[in-house]
C-alpha positions in Angstrom: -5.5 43.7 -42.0 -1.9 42.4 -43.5 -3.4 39.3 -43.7 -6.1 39.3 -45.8 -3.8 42.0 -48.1 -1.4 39.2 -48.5 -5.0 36.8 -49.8 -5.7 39.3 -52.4 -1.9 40.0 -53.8 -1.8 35.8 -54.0 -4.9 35.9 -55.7 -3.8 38.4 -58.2 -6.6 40.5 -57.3 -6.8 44.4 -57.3 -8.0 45.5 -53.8 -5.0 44.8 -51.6 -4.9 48.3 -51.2 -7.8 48.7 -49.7 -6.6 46.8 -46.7 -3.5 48.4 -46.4 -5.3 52.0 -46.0 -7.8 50.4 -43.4 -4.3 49.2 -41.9 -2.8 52.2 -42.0 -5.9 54.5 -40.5 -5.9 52.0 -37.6 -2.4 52.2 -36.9 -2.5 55.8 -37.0 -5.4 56.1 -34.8 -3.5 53.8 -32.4 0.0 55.3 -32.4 -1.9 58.5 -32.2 -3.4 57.6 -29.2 -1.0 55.8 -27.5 1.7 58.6 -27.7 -0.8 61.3 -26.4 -1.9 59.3 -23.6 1.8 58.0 -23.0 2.7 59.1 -19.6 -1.2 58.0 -18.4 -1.7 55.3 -15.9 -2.7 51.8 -17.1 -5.0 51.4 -14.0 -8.6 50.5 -15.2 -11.7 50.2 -12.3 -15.0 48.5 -12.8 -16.2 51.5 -14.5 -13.5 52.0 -16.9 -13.5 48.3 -17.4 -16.9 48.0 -18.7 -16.8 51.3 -21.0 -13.4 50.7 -22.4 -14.7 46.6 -23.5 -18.0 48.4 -25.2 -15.8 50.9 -26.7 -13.6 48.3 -28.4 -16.3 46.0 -30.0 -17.6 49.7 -31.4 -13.8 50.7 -32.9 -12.9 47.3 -34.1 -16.1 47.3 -36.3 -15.9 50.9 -37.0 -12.3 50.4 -38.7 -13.0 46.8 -39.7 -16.1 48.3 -42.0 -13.7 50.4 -44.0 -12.9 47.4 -46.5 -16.4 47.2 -47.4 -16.5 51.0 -48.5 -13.8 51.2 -49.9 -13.6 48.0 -51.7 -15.0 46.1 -54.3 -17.9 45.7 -52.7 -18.6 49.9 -52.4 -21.1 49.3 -49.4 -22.8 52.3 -47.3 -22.2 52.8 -43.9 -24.9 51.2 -42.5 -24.5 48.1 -44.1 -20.9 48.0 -43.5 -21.1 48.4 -40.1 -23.4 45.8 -39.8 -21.3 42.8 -41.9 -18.5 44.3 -39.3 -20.5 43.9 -36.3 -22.4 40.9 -38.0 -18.5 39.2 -38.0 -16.8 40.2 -34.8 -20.0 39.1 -32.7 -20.1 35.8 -34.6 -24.0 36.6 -35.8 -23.4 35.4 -39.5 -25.8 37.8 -41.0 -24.7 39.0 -43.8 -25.7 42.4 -46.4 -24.4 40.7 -49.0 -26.3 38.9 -51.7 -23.4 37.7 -53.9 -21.0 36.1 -51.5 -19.1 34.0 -54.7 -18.4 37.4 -56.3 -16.5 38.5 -54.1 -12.5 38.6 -53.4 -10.8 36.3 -52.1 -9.2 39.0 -49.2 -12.9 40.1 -48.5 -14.0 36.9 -48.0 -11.0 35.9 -46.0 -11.3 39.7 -43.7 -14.6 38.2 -42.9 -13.7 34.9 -41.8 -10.9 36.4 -39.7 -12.9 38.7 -37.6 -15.1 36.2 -37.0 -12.5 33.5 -35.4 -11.1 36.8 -33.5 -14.6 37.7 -32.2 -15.5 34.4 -31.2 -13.0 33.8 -28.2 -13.7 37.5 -27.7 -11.6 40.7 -28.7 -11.1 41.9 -25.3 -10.1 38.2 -24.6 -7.3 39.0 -27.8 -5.9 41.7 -26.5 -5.2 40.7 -22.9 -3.4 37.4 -24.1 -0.8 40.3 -26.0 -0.8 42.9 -23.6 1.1 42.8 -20.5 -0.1 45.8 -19.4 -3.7 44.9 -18.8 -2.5 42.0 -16.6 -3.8 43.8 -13.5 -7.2 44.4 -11.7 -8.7 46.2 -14.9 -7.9 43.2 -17.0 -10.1 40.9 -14.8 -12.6 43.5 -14.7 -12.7 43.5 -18.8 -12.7 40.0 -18.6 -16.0 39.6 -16.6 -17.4 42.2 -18.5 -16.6 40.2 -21.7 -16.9 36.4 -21.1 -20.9 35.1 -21.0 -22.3 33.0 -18.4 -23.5 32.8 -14.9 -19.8 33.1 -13.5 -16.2 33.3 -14.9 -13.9 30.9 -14.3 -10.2 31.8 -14.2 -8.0 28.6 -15.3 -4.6 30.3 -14.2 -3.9 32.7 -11.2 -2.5 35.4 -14.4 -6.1 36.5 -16.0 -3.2 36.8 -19.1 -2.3 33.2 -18.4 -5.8 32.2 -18.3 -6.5 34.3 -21.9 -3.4 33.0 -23.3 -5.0 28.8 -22.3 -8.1 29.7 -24.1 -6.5 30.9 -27.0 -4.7 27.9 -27.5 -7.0 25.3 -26.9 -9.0 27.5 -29.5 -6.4 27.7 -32.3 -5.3 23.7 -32.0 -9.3 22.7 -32.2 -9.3 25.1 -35.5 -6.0 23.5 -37.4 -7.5 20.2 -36.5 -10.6 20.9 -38.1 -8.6 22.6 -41.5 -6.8 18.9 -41.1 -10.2 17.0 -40.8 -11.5 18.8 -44.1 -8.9 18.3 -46.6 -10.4 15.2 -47.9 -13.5 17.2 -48.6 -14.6 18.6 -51.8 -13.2 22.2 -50.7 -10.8 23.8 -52.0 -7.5 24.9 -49.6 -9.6 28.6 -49.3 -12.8 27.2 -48.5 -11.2 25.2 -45.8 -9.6 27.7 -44.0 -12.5 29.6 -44.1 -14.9 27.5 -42.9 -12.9 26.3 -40.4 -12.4 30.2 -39.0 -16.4 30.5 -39.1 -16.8 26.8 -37.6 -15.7 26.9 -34.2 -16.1 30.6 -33.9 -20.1 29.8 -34.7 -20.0 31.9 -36.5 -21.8 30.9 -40.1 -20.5 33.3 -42.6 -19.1 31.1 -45.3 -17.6 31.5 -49.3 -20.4 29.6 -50.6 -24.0 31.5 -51.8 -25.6 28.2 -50.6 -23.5 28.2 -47.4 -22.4 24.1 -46.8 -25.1 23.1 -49.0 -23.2 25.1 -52.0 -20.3 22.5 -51.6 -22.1 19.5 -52.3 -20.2 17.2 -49.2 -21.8 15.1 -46.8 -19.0 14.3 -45.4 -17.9 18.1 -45.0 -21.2 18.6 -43.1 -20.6 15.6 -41.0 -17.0 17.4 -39.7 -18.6 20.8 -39.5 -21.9 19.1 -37.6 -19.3 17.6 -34.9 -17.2 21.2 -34.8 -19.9 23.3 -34.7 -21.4 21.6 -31.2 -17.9 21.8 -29.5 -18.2 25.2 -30.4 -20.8 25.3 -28.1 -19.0 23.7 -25.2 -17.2 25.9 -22.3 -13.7 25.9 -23.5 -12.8 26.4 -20.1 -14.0 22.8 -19.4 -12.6 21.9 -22.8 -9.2 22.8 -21.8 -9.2 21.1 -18.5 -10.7 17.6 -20.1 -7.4 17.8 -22.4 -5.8 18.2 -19.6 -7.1 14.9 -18.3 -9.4 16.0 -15.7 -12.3 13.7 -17.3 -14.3 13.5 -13.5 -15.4 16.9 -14.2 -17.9 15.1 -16.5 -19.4 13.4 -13.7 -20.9 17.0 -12.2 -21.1 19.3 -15.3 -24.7 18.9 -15.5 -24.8 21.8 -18.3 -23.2 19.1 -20.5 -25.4 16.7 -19.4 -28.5 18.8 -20.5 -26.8 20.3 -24.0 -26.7 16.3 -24.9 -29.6 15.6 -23.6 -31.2 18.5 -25.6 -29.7 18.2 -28.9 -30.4 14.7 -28.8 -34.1 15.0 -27.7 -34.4 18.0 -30.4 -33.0 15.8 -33.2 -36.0 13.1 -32.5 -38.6 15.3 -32.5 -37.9 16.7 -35.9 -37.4 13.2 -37.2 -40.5 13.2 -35.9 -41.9 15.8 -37.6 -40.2 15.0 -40.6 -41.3 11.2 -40.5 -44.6 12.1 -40.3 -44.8 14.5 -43.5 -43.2 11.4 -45.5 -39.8 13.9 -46.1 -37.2 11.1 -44.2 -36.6 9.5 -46.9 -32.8 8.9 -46.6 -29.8 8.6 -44.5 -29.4 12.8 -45.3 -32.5 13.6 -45.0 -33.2 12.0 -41.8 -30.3 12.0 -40.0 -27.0 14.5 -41.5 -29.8 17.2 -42.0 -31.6 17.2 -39.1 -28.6 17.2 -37.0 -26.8 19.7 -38.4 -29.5 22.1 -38.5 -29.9 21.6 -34.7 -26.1 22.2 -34.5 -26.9 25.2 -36.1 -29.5 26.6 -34.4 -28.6 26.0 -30.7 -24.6 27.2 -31.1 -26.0 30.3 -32.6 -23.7 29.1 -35.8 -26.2 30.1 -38.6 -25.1 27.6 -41.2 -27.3 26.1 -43.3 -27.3 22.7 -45.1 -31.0 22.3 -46.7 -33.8 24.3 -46.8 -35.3 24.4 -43.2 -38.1 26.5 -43.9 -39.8 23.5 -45.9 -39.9 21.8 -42.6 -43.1 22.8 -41.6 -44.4 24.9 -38.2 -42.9 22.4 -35.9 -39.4 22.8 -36.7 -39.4 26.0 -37.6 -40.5 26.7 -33.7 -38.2 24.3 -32.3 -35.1 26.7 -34.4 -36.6 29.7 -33.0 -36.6 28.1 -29.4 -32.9 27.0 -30.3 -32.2 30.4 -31.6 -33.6 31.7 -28.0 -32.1 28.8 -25.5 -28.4 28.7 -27.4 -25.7 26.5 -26.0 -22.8 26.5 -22.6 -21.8 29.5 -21.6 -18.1 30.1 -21.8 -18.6 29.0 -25.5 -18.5 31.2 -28.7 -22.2 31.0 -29.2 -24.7 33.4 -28.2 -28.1 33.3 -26.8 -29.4 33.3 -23.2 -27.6 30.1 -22.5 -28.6 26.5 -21.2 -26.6 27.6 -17.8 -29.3 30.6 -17.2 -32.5 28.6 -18.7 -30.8 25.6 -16.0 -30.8 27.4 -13.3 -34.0 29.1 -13.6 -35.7 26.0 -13.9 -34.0 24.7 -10.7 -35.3 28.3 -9.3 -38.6 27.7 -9.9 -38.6 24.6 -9.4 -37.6 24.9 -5.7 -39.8 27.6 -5.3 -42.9 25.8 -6.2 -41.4 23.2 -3.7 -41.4 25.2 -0.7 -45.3 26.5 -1.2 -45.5 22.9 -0.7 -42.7 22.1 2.0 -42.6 26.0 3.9 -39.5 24.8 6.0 -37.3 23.6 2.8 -34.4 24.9 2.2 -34.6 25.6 -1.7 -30.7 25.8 -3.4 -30.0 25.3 -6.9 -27.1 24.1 -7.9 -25.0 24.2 -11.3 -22.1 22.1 -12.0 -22.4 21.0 -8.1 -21.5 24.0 -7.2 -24.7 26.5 -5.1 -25.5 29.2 -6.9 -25.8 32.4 -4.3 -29.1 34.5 -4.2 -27.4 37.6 -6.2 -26.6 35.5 -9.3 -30.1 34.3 -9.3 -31.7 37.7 -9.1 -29.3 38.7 -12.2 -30.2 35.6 -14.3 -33.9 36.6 -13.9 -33.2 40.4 -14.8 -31.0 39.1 -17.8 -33.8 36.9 -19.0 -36.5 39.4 -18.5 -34.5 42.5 -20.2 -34.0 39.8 -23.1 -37.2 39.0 -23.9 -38.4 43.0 -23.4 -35.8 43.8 -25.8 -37.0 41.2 -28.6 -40.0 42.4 -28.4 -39.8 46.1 -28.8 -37.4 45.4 -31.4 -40.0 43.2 -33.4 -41.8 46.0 -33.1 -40.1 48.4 -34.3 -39.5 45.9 -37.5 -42.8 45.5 -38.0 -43.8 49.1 -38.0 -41.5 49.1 -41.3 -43.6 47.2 -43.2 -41.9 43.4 -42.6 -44.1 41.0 -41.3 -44.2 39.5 -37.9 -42.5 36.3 -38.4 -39.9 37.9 -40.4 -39.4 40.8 -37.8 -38.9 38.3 -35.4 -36.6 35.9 -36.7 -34.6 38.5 -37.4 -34.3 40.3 -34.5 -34.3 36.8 -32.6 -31.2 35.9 -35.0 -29.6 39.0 -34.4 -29.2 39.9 -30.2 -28.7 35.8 -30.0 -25.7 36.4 -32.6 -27.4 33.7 -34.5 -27.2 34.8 -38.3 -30.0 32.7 -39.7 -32.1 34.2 -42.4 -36.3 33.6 -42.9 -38.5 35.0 -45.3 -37.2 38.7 -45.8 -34.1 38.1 -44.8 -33.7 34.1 -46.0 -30.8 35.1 -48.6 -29.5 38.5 -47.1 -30.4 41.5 -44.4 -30.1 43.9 -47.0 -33.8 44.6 -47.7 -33.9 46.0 -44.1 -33.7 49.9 -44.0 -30.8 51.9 -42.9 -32.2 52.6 -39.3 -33.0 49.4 -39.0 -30.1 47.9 -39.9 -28.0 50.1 -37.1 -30.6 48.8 -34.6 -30.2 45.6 -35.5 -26.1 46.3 -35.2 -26.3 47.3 -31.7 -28.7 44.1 -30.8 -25.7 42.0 -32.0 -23.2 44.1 -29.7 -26.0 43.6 -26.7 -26.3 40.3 -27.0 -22.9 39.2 -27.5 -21.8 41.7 -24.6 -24.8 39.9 -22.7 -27.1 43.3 -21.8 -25.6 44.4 -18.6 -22.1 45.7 -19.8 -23.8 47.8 -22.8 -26.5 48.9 -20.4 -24.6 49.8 -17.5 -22.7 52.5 -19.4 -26.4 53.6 -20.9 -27.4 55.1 -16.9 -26.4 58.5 -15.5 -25.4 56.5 -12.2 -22.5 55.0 -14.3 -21.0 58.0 -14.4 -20.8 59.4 -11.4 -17.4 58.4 -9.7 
């Protein structure tokens, strides 16, 4: 909270303060802590693991809010907690309808927590702390990192943390690098470039990368925003060198493919209703609307909604499917949707072939029985979860489509707006709008760490 202190004081403006105090009340809540609990054991099991990485996402937004109140910006509760949680889960939906009149350090705190939350906090903290370097730190880890399985790079889970982080930051500086000859100012660059790779869409602009009036600042972000949706473990290692690994990724091979065969049917769609009338039009805005959509980003760079019904329900199934897991992006992933296609696939085989032996395979690697159970459960409590939530939207007077593309955009940490919520998610109601908070934390947390701690048999050692 130094940092975006510092922003402000540059920027001559008046509510340094309030970052300092936020500062301070974490730092005393920490010290606090970590004197009383000095001569404890830093031994974490599963159990501990998983509460202590829900716990965290709840305390970092519960004292990240506290610029909002007592800032500039004089927000309630509700919706502070919810641009907190909004930023450190990378959703991008936002309470505020005036982004441009806010300060520079506001605007900047919310860029930050977004690039933090998009490797992960729990990721942060073990790359910095030694201490978690143990059994308990790998246990965090898995409760923390999405996908089907969790990869370590290094033999160290701090090692490992420490690689990702890395790869991370140098793929963020190169982006701030690739902007510069854009129309953005310095600010707007750094910005964007937090919120790019972290896909996580909040930006300084009221008309997000529309507002800055540069094709050739979407291009870059377009390009950014789908490595954003690439494992970064796999990033790493094809820095490395280890290009073969592109031969048997087939989850690569079918985010392409996807985006690619996405992008043709809206041209499509678009071609057909006489709106492709130029290179933007029918190729920059397509494209970076899909790059949107599927890495759960949330930008936006024209008005979608004038689409018609055919795009509008491939964002939603974008919004649904989301990109690699491993990646900063939300959603159920391509890796889950993959390998239950392969599931049923082989199943519908062997009512066909009894004595086949049905196996699917991701990355050319078998995926055991147990993993496929989960991915069905996580897919299953997904879609129950939507829709009770839609419901309870509805019941407070928003219409369906609106109730669901919010709550859609919300536990798929997506951040795009529609209808009710096209310019901000302040219209919904108090209640709501805490619902809507822990929907983000689900989804980013990927259901089963959140719900774990949610039955009795959790906590009975």
């Amino acid at each position: 909270m130094v940092l975006p202190a510092v922003v402000s004081l540059c920027y001559g403006e008046d509510d340094w303060w309030t970052f300092l105090l936020s500062g301070a009340a974490a730092a005393g809540a920490g010290g606090a802590s970590a004197y009383l609990f000095r001569k404890s054991p830093a031994r974490l099991n599963r159990q501990d693991a998983m509460l202590l990485t829900t716990l965290v996402w709840i305390l970092f937004s519960f004292f990240g809010m506290l610029p909002f109140i007592t800032g500039p910006l004089h927000a309630d509760a509700a919706s502070a907690f919810f641009e907190t949680m909004s930023g450190l889960t990378t959703t991008g939906a936002t309470v505020i309808t005036d982004v441009e009149a806010q300060t520079h350090g506001l605007l900047f705190w919310r860029a930050l927590i977004q690039w933090i939350g998009g490797l992960g906090i729990v990721l942060f903290i073990l790359a910095v702390l030694p201490a978690l370097n143990q059994d308990g730190g790998i246990s965090m880890f898995n409760a923390e990192m999405t996908g089907i399985s969790h990869d370590k790079l290094h033999p160290r889970i701090r090692q490992t943390a420490k690689s990702l982080w890395e790869i991370y930051t140098l793929l963020t500086l190169a982006l701030m690098l690739l902007l510069i000859p854009s129309s953005m100012n310095g600010f707007d660059i750094v910005c964007q470039s937090l919120t790019t790779l972290s896909t996580g869409g909040f930006s300084t602009s009221n008309s997000s990368i529309a507002g800055f009036h540069s094709p050739y600042a979407a291009s870059v972000i377009t390009v950014f925003m789908l490595l954003g949706g690439v494992n970064f473990s796999l990033l790493y290692c094809l820095i490395r060198g280890k290009w073969r690994l592109l031969r048997t990724n087939t989850v690569l091979k079918t985010y392409i493919g996807m985006v690619i065969s996405i992008y043709f049917l809206i041209l499509l769609s678009l071609i057909l209703q006489g709106k492709a009338t130029d290179a933007d039009s029918a190729l920059l805005q397509p494209f970076f609307l899909i790059a949107s959509a599927i890495t759960t980003t949330g930008f936006s760079y024209g008005d979608f909604s004038a689409w018609g019904a055919p795009t509008l329900t491939l964002v939603l199934l974008m919004m649904l499917t989301g990109a690699c897991a491993g990646s900063t992006t939300g959603a159920v992933k391509i890796d889950r949707l993959t390998a239950l296609f392969k599931h049923v696939r082989g199943q519908t085989m062997l009512s066909i072939y009894p004595h086949r032996i049905a196996r699917v395979n991701i990355n050319g690697k078998p995926l055991e029985e147990g993993r496929m159970s989960r991915i069905t459960a996580f897919i299953a409590i997904y879609i129950s979860l939507i829709a009770a939530a839609t419901l309870t939207v509805c019941f407070c007077g928003f219409s369906f489509t609106d109730s669901l593309f919010a709550v859609t955009s919300c536990i798929g940490n997506n951040g795009l707006g529609y209808g009710a919520t096209a310019g901000s998610f302040m219209p919904m109601p108090a209640g709501i709008k805490w619902m809507l908070s822990a929907l983000m934390l689900t989804g980013r947390l990927e259901i089963f760490t959140v719900a774990a701690i949610l039955i009795p048999a959790f906590w009975r050692r």
